[in-house]
C-alpha positions in Angstrom: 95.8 68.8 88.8 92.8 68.2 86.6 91.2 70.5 84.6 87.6 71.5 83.4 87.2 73.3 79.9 83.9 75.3 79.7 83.2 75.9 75.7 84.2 72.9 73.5 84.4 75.2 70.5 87.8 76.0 68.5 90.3 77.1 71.5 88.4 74.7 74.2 88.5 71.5 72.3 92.1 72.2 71.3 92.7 72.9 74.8 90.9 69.9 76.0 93.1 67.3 73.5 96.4 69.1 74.2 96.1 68.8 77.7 94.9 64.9 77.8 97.8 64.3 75.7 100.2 65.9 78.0 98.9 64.0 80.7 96.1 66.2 82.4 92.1 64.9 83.6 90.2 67.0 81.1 86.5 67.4 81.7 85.4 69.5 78.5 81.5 71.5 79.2 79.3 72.8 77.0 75.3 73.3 77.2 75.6 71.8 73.2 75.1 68.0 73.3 76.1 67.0 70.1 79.6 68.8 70.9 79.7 66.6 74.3 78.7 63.1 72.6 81.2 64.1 69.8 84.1 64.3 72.3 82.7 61.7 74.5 83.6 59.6 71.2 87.0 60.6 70.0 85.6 63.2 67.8 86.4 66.5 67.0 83.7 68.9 67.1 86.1 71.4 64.3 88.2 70.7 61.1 91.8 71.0 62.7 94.8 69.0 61.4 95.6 66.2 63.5 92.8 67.3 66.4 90.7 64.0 66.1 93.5 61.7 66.5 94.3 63.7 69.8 91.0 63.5 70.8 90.4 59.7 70.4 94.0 59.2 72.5 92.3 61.3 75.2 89.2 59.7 75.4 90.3 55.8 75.3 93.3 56.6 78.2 90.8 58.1 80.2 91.9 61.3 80.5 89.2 62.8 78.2 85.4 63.4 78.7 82.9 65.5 78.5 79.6 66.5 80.1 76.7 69.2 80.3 77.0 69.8 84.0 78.7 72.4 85.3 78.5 71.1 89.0 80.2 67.7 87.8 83.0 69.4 85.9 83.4 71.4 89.3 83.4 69.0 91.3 85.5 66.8 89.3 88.3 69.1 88.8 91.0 71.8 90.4 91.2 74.4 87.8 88.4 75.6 84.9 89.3 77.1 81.6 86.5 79.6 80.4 86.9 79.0 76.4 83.2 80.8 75.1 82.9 82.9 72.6 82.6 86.5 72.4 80.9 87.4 69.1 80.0 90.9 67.8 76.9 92.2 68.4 75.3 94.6 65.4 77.2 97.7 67.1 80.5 96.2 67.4 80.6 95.9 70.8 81.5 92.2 72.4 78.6 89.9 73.8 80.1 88.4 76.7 76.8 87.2 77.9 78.4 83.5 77.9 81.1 84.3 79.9 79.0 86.2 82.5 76.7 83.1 82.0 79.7 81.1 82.7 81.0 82.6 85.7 77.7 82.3 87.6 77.4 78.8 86.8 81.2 78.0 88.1 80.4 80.2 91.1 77.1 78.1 92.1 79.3 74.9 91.3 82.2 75.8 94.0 79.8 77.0 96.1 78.2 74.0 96.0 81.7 71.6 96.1 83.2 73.9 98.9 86.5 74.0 98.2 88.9 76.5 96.5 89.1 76.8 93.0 91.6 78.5 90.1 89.3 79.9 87.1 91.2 81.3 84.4 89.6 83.1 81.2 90.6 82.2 78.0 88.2 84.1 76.1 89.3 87.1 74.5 87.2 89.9 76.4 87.9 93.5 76.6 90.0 95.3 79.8 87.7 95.1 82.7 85.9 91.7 82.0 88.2 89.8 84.6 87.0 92.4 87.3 83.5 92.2 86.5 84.1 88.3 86.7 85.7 88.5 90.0 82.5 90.2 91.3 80.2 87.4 89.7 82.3 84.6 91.2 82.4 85.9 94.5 78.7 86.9 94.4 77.9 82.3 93.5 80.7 81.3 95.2 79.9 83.0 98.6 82.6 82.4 101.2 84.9 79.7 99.3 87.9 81.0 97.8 88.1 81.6 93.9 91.3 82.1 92.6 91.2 84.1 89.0 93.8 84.6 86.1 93.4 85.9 82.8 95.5 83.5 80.0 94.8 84.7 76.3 95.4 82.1 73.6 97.2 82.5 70.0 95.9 80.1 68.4 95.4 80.3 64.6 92.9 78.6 62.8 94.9 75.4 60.5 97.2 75.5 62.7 95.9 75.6 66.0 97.9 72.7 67.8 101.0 73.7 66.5 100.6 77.3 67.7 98.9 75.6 71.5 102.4 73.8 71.7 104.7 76.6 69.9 103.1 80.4 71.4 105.0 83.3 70.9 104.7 83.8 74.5 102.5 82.9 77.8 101.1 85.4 79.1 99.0 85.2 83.0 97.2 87.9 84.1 96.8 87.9 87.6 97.2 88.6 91.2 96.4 85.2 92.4 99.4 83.2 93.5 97.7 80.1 92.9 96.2 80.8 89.6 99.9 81.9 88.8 101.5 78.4 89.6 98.5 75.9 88.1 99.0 78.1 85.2 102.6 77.7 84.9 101.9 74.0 86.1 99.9 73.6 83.4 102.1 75.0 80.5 105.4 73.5 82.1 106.2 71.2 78.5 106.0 74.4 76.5 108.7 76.2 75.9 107.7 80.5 75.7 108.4 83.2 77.7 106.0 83.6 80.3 104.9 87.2 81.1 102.9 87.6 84.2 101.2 90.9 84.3 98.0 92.4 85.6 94.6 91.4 83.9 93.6 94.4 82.2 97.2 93.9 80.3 96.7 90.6 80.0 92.8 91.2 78.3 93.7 93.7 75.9 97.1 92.7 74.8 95.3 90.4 72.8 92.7 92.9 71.0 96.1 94.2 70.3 97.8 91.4 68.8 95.1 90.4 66.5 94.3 94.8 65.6 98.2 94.5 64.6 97.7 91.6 62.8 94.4 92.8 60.7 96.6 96.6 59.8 99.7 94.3 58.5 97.1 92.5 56.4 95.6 96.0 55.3 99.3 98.0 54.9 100.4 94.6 52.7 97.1 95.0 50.7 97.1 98.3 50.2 100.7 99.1 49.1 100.0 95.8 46.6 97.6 98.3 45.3 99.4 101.4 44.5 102.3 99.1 43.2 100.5 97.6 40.9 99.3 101.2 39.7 102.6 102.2 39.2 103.3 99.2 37.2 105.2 96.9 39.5 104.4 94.0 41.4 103.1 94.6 45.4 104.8 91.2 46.2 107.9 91.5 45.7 108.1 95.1 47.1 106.8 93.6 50.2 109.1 90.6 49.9 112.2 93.1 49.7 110.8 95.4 52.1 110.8 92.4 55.1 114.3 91.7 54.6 114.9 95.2 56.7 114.7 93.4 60.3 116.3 96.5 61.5 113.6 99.1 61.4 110.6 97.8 59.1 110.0 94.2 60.4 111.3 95.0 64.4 111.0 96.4 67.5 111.6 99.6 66.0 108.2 102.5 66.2 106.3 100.2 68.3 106.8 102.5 71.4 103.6 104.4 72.5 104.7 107.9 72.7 104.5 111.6 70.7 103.5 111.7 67.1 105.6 111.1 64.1 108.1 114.1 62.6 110.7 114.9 61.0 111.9 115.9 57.1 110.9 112.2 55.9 107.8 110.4 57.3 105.1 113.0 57.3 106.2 113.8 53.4 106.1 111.1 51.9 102.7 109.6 53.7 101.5 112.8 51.7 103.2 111.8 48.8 101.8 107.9 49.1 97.9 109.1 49.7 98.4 111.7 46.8 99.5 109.4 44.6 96.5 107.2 45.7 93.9 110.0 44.8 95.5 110.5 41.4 95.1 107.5 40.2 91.6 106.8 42.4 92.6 104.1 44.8 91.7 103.8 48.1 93.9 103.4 50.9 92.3 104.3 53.7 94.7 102.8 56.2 97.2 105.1 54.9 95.1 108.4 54.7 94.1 107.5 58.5 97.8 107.8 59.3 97.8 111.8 59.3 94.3 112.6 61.2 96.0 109.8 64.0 99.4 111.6 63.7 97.6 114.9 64.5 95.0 113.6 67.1 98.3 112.8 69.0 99.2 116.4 69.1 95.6 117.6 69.8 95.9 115.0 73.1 99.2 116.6 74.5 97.8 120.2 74.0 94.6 119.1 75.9 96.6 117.6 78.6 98.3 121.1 79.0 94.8 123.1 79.1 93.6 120.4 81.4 95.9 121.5 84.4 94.6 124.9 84.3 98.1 126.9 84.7 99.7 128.9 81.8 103.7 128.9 82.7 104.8 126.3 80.2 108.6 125.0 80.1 109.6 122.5 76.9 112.1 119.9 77.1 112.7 119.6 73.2 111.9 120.8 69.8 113.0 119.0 67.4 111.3 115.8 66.4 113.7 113.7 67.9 117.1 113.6 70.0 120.3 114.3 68.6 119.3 116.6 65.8 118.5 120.4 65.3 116.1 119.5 62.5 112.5 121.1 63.3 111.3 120.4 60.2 107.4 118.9 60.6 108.7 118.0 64.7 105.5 118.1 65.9 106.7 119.4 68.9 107.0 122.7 66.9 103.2 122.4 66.0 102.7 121.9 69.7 104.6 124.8 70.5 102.5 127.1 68.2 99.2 125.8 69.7 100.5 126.7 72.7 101.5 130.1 71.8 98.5 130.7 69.7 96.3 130.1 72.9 98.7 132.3 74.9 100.4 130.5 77.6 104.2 131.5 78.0 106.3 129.1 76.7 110.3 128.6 77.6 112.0 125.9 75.7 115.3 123.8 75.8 116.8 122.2 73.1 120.7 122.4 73.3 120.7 121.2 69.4 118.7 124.0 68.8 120.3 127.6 67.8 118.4 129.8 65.9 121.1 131.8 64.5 123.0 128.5 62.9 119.3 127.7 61.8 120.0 127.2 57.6 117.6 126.7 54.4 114.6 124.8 54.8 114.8 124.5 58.1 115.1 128.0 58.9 112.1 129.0 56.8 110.1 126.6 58.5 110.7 127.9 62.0 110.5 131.2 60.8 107.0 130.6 59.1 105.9 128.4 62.5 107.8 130.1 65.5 108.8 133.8 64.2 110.0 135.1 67.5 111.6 131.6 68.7 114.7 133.0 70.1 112.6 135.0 72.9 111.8 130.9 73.7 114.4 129.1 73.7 116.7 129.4 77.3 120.1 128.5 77.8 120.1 126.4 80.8 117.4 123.8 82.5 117.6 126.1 85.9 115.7 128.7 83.4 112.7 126.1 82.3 112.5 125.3 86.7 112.3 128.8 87.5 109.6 129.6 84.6 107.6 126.8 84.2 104.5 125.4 86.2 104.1 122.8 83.5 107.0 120.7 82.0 106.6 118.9 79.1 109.3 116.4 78.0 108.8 115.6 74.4 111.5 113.1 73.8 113.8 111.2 76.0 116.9 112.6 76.8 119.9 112.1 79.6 120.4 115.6 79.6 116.9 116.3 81.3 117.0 114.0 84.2 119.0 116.4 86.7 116.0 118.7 86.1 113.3 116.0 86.6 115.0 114.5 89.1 115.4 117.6 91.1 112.0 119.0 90.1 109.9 120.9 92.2 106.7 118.9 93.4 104.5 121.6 92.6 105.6 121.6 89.1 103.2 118.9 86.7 105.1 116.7 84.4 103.2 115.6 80.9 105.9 113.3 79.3 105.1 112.8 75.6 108.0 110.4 75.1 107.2 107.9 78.3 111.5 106.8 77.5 111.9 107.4 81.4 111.0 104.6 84.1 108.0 105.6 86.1 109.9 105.1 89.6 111.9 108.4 88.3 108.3 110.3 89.0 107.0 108.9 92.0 105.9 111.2 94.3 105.5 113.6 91.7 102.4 115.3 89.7 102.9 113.0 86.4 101.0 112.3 83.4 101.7 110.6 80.2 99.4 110.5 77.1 99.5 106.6 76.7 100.7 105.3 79.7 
């Protein structure tokens, strides 16, 4: 298989070397000449550690060149790597004028070479830009099959060979077969899980990665500052505070699903961004966590009004399974929307008893839900024979005979999105991030 690069800038040329050194043709393109004659020469067109001397082994076995011409890259080669870039414009929004630009010229080329060809986008792009490419490829490219993937890189700058041989995973978005295999083909000496998924997934799982990466940069920054108001030294709080691979640096809270609850978090992200204003620092990131928190709850409430009926059965109060405390559960907060816009609400939580209800948490139903034992129902035949709406705000094994039985009239908006989505099919379902 050999293999044409379009955009000799940081993740092409790195692509380019690291592919002629595993034994691959390389063709790298750009419309730059200085980049081409650079390559053409053995040299690199960036400051990378140890990317020249890969460059210079590529070009003197052979393996490496590089050219303006799209047709001769084409026509040279099975498979083509679209490596532009996609800058900002002034309004935030991506340019991906190049890679539109790109497309046509690749489409014209196999039109012109007529024969199949695999073109994969490497260019991070926004959800959508894969389908928009599809239809410019098959608008040049006429009749000749086009085979299309979309393969994000993870590439850092410093240490971008290291992470082009060492990915946390692979990940192909496609539903080409073909682009699928010379993908695989192509990535066979690297060892990384490979997830294939559809394109969309693929595009903006890594606008996700790199968000991620940007708020642990921000969180790190701004707890550094309210430490060292306090005195203390940011560092080493966040030194001790990665040791916890259990909750803080895991898999843990990185489920889409309902808003954040309970006696614990929602207090003391007050007690952080208070603490902030008194001694005038900002930390935005952390006052942004409450308006998110509650535009959560103002999306499940609209996804009730949205369906237009007013018989409303809950599947959970409390903030989470396996507990009777409603303490800040926004659940509770959705259930007093609800009632405050009068829809006629039912709910289940075997935890929850009002009459055992004690202390604080009894004086917070009673201040949020006055009249919740006219609510609450003993069994889940009581929710089926009430509700036109279900809501399931947490996972739980005790709801399934319900769900699973449910009556296909009856809409499902799952808040928790804990249950596989083959358990719905065939039923009216809707999620709020999924």
């Amino acid at each position: 298989m050999k293999v044409s690069v379009f955009g000799l800038g940081y993740v092409g040329v790195v692509a380019s070397a690291c592919l002629s050194r595993d034994g691959f043709t390389v063709v790298g393109v750009d419309i730059y000449e200085e980049k081409v004659r650079l390559v053409n020469s053995g040299q690199a067109t960036i400051i990378e550690l140890g990317l020249g001397e890969l460059l210079k082994a590529g070009v003197e076995s052979g393996r490496l060149s590089a050219t303006t011409s799209a047709d001769e890259a084409i026509a040279r080669t099975d498979i083509s790597l679209i490596c532009v870039g996609t800058p900002s414009r002034p309004d935030g929004s991506q340019d991906l004028s190049a890679v539109y630009r790109v497309c046509e010229q690749i489409g014209d080329a196999i039109a012109h070479k007529g024969r199949s060809h695999i073109v994969v986008i490497r260019s991070t792009v926004l959800p959508g830009t894969t389908v928009k490419c599809a239809e410019i490829l098959r608008e040049h490219a006429g009749d000749v099959p086009v085979h299309l993937a979309m393969n994000p890189e993870f590439l850092r700058e410093g240490s971008a060979i290291r992470d082009y041989d060492a990915p946390p995973f692979t990940v192909i978005g496609t539903n080409a077969p073909v682009a699928e295999a010379a993908l695989r083909e192509l990535y066979a000496g690297i060892i990384a899980p490979v997830f294939v998924t559809e394109p969309p997934i693929a595009e903006i799982l890594k606008l996700a990665s790199n968000a991620w990466h940007a708020t642990k940069i921000t969180y790190a920054n701004e707890i550094g500052r309210l430490a060292k108001a306090s005195g203390v030294d940011g560092r080493e709080v966040m030194r001790i505070l990665m040791e916890d691979t259990k909750l803080n640096v895991s898999k843990a809270y990185l489920r889409p699903g309902f808003a954040f609850g309970g006696s614990c978090l929602p207090k003391d992200v007050r007690a952080l961004t208070y603490f902030a204003k008194t001694e005038s620092i900002d930390v935005p990131l952390l006052d942004a966590l409450q308006l998110s928190n509650h535009a959560q709850i103002e999306l499940a409430l609209r996804r009730v009004i949205d369906t237009g009926k007013r018989r409303v059965g809950l599947l959970g109060l409390s903030f989470k399974p396996g507990t009777d405390d409603l303490r800040e559960s926004p659940t509770v907060e959705l259930a007093e929307r609800l009632i405050g816009k009068g829809y006629e609400l039912r709910i289940f939580d075997t935890a929850v008893h009002e009459a055992k209800l004690v202390g604080a948490n009894r004086a917070y139903i009673e201040q949020k839900i006055p009249h919740l034992s006219r609510l609450l129902v003993e069994t889940l035949d009581e929710i089926a024979d009430h509700a036109e709406v279900i809501i399931i705000s947490y996972g739980a094994a005790e709801f399934r005979p319900l769900l699973a039985a449910i009556d296909p009239d009856i809409q499902i908006i799952d808040l928790a999105g804990t249950f596989p989505p083959v358990f719905f099919e065939g039923k009216p379902y809707d999620g709020i991030a999924w």
